[in-house]
Kinemage of the C-alpha trace (Angstrom):
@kinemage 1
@onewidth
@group {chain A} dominant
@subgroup {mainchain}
@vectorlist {calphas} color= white
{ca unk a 1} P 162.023 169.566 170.204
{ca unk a 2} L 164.558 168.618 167.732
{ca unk a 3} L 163.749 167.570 163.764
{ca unk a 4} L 163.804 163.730 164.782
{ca unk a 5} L 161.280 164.495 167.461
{ca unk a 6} L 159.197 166.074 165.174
{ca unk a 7} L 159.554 163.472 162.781
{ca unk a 8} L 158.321 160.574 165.583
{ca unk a 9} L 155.160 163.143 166.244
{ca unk a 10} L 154.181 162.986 162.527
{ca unk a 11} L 154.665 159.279 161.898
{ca unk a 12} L 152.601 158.544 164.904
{ca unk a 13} L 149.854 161.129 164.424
{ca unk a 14} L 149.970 159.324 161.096
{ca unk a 15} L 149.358 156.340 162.317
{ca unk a 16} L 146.700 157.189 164.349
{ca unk a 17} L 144.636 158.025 161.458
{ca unk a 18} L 146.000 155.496 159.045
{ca unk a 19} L 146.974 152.458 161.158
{ca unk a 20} L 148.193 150.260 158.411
{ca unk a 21} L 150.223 153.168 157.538
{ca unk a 22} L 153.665 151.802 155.710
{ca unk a 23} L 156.523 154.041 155.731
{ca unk a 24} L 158.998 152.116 153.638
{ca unk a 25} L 160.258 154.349 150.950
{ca unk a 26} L 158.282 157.405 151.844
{ca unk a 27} L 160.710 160.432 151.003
{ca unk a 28} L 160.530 163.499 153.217
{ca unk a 29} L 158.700 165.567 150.015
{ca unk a 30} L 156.352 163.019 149.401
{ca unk a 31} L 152.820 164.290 150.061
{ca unk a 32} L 151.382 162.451 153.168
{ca unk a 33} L 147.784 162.371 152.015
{ca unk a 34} L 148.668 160.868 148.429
{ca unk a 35} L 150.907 158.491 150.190
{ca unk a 36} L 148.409 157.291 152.617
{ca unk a 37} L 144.871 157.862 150.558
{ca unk a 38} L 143.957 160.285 153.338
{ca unk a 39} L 140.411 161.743 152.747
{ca unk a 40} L 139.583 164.773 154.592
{ca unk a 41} L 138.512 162.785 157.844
{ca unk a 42} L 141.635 161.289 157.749
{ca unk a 43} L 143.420 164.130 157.784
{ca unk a 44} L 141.901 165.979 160.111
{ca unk a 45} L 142.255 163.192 162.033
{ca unk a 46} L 145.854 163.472 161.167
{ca unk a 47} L 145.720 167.168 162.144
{ca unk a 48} L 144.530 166.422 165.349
{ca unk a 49} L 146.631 163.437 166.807
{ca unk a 50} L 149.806 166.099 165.470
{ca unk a 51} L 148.464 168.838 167.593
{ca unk a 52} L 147.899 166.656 170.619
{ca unk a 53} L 151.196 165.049 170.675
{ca unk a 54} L 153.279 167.846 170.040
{ca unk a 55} L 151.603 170.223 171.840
{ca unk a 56} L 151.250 172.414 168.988
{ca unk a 57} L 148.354 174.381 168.073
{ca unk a 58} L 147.295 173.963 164.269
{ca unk a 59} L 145.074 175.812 162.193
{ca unk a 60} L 143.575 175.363 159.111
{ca unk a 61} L 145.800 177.988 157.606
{ca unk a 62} L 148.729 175.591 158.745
{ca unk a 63} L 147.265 172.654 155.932
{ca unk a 64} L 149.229 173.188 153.401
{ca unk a 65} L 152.868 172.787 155.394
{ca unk a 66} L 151.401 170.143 156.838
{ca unk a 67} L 151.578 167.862 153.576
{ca unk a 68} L 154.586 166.569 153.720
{ca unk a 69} L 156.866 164.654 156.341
{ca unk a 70} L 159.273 167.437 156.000
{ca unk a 71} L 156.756 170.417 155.882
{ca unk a 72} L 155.582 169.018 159.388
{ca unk a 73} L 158.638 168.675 161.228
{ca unk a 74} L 159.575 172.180 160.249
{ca unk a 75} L 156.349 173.560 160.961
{ca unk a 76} L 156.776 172.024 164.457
{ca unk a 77} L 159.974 173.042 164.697
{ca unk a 78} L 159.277 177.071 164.346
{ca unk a 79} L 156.610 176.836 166.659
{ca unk a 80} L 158.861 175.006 169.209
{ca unk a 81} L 161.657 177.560 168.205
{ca unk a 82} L 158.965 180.314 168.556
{ca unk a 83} L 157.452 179.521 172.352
{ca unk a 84} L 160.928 178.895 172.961
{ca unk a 85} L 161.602 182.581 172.062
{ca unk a 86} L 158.645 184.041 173.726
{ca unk a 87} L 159.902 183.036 177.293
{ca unk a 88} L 157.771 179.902 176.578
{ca unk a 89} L 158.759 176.228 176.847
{ca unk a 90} L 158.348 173.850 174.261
{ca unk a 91} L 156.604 170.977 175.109
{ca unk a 92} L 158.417 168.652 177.270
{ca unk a 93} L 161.211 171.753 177.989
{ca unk a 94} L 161.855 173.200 181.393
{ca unk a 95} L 159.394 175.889 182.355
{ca unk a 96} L 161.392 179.805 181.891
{ca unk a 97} L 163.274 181.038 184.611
{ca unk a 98} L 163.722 176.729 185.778
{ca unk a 99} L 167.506 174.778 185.554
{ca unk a 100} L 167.772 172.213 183.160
């Protein structure tokens, strides 16, 4: 997974809970759930749809990284970067030990 990548997961896990979500002008610091008026269903739902399409599991401890647009991507990223390390593939990678 590369930052873009990540990126595309949060603004569509964002849309999933906020579908009239607009993006114009949102700044990579900007905090997702002022931006967006997400109340805690919201984000969780948030939570959720990010988990599911990057294959990444998150935890409650993971909240506060996961405020902005920024904090996401690189929260996906080290995890990516991490199973990566471990001998494990990030999603959508080859499995260890295949060719790419």
């Amino acid at each position: 997974m590369n930052h873009d990548e990540a990126r595309r997961h949060v603004r569509q896990a964002v849309q999933r809970a906020v579908p009239d979500a607009d993006f114009t002008g949102l700044g990579p610091g900007v905090s997702l759930r002022d931006a967006f008026e997400m109340d805690s269903l919201n984000f969780l739902e948030f939570v959720e749809a990010l988990a599911e399409l990057s294959g990444t599991d998150l935890t409650e401890d993971d909240y506060p990284a996961l405020d902005t647009w920024d904090g996401c991507a690189a929260l996906l990223l080290a995890r990516a970067g991490a199973s990566h390390h471990r001998g494990v593939p990030a999603p959508g990678g080859p499995a260890p030990g295949g060719t790419s």
